[in-house]
N, C-alpha and C positions, 0 to 999 in steps of 0.2 A: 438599475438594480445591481450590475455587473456580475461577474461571473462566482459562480461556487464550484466545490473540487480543487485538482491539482492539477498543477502543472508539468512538462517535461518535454525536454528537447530531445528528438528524434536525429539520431547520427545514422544515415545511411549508406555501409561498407565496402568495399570489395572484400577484404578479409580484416580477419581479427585481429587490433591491436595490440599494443602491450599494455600491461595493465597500469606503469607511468603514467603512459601517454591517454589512457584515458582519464587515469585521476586527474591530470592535469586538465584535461579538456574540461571536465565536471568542474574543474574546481572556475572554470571561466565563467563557464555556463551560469552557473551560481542556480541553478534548479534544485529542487525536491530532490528532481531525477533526473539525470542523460542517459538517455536509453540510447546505446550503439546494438545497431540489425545489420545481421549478414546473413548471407543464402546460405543453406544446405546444399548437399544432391539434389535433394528431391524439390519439388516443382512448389510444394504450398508448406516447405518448412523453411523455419528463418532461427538462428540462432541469435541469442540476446544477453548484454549483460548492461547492468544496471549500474551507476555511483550518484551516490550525494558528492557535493562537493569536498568532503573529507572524508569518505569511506566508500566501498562497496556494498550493493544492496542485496541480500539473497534472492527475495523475491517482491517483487514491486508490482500491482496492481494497476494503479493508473500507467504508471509505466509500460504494461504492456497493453492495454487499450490506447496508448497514444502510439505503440506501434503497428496494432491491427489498424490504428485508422491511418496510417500514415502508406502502410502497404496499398489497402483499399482505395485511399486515393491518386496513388501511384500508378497502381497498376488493375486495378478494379477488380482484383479476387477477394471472393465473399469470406470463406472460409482458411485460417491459417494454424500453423502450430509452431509456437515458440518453444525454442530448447534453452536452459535454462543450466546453470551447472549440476540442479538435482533434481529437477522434475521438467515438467513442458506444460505450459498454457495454452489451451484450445483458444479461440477467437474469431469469433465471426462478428460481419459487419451487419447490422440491419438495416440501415442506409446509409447515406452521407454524415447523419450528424448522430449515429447512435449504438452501439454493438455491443456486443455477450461475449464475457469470459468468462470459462468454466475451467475452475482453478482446484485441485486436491485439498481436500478439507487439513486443518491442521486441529490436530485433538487437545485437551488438556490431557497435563500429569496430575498425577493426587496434589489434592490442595498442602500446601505448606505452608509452615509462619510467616508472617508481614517483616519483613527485614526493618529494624529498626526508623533509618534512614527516610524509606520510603514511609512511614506512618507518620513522621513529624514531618518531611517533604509534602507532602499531598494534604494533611491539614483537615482530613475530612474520615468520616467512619467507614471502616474496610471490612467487609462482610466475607469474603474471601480472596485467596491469592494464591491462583493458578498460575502453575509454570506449563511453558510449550514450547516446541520445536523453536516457535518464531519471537513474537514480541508475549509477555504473559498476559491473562486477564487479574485487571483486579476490578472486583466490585461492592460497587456502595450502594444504596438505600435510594435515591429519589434523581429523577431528570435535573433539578434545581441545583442539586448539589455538583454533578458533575458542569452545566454550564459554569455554575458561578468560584470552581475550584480556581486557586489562585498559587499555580505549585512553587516552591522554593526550590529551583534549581540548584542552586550549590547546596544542598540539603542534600536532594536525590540523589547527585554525583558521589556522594558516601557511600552510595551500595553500586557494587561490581555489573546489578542489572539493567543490561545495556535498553532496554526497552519493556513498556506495557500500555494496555490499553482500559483503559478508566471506564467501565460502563455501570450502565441503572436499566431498569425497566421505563421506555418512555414514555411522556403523557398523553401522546397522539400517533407516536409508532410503537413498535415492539421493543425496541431496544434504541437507548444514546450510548453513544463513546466521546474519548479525547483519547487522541493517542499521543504519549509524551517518549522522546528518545534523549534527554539528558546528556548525555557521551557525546554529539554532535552536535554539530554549528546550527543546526533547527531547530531543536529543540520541543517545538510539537510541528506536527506532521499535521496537513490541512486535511486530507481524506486521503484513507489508508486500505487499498485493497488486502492486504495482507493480515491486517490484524482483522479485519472481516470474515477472512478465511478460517480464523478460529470465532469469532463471537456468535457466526452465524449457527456452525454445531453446538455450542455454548449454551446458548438461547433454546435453539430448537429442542434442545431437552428441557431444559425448564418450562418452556412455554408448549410441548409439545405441538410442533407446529415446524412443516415442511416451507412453508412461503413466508416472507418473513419481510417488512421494509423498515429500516435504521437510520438513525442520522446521528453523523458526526459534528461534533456543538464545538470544532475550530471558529475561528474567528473570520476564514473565510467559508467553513461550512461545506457539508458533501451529503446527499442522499444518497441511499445504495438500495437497490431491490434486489433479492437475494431468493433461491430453489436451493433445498436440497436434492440432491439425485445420488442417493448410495455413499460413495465414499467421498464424493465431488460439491462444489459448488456451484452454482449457475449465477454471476453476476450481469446483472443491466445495467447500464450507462452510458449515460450521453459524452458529446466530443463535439470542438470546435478546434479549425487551425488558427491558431490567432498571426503567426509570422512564418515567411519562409527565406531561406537564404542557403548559403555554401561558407563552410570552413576550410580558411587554408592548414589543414591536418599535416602538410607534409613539417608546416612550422614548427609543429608542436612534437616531431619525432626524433631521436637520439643522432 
């Protein structure tokens, strides 16, 4: 069957890079995500930042579930908190192959016009288009349509918005998405905890409805079980180490 989700390589520190030397290392890496973790003070926090292989990432979901599991099997502490340069992700492990982040909801702004660009880019009927903190939501009419969307990339790259997340009402869950970022060398994103982090508040008022499971219709596919809790999210997901190894980091520094 092979694997669903994302991927990301786990760099772990003695202290924090320069941000070159990490873009470079991402840019080796060739991941979604390279997540580089270094300790705090204190005994269950770990500092983290995030790059694709051409940019840095604000806040990356799977990325920090590949680092809660990487600690966990490190060092066998259940519960973590990653610092982030503007928030911090909770993270607990539920066992070997599966754990919870509970990540700050990100809201919509009032709905605004469809930028030209993206309404002949995307090819399909836009029902709304919300802006947010993070990547927007736009949304269209039917599960069908956002699988079988087919975007025009050099279309999109006509409007300055660096990212959004394409969802519908699903036919067997609550909610599908595609997350498309145009502006980088991915160009869609396989499973996205971050654009989650808003679809989930999104939904949840539409649908009225605190518990919530979603799939993202990438091409390699991601489920997400998702809680409301107040201003929070509580995301479920599973985790495998597929490799492990060592970098010579000193190669890679000025």
């Amino acid at each position: 069957m092979g694997f669903i989700g994302n991927t990301s390589t786990v760099l772990f520190l003695d202290k924090e890079l320069s941000d070159d030397t990490m873009q470079r290392i991402a840019a080796d890496q060739l991941q979604p995500a390279t997540t580089f973790l270094w300790k705090t003070q204190k005994d269950d926090e770990y500092n983290v930042r995030w790059f694709a292989p051409d940019a840095e990432i604000g806040l990356c979901g799977h990325g920090s579930m590949a680092a809660m599991a990487y600690v966990h099997n490190l060092t066998g502490e259940k519960e973590i908190k990653l610092n982030y340069k503007t928030g911090s992700v909770e993270a607990e492990a539920i066992d070997q192959f599966s754990g919870v982040l509970i990540i700050e909801q990100i809201h919509t702004l009032p709905e605004e016009p469809v930028p030209n660009a993206i309404k002949k880019g995307l090819g399909i009927p836009i029902l709304g288009f919300y802006p947010t903190g993070n990547k927007h939501i736009i949304l269209t009419d039917t599960e069908k349509r956002v699988r079988e969307m087919n975007p025009n990339f050099s279309k999109l790259r006509e409007s300055d918005v660096f990212g959004y997340a394409v969802t519908a009402p699903g036919d067997k869950v609550d909610f599908v998405s595609r997350t498309l970022v145009p502006h980088v060398h991915q160009l869609e994103d396989p499973a996205t905890g971050s654009s989650h982090a808003a679809l989930f508040p999104f939904w949840g008022k539409k649908l009225n409805k605190a518990d919530m499971i979603a799939n993202q219709l990438s091409k390699r596919g991601g489920t997400f079980k998702g809680e409301l809790i107040q201003e929070k999210i509580r995301l479920i997901g599973s985790f495998k180490t597929l490799s492990e190894g060592v970098i010579d980091i000193d190669s890679y520094k000025n």
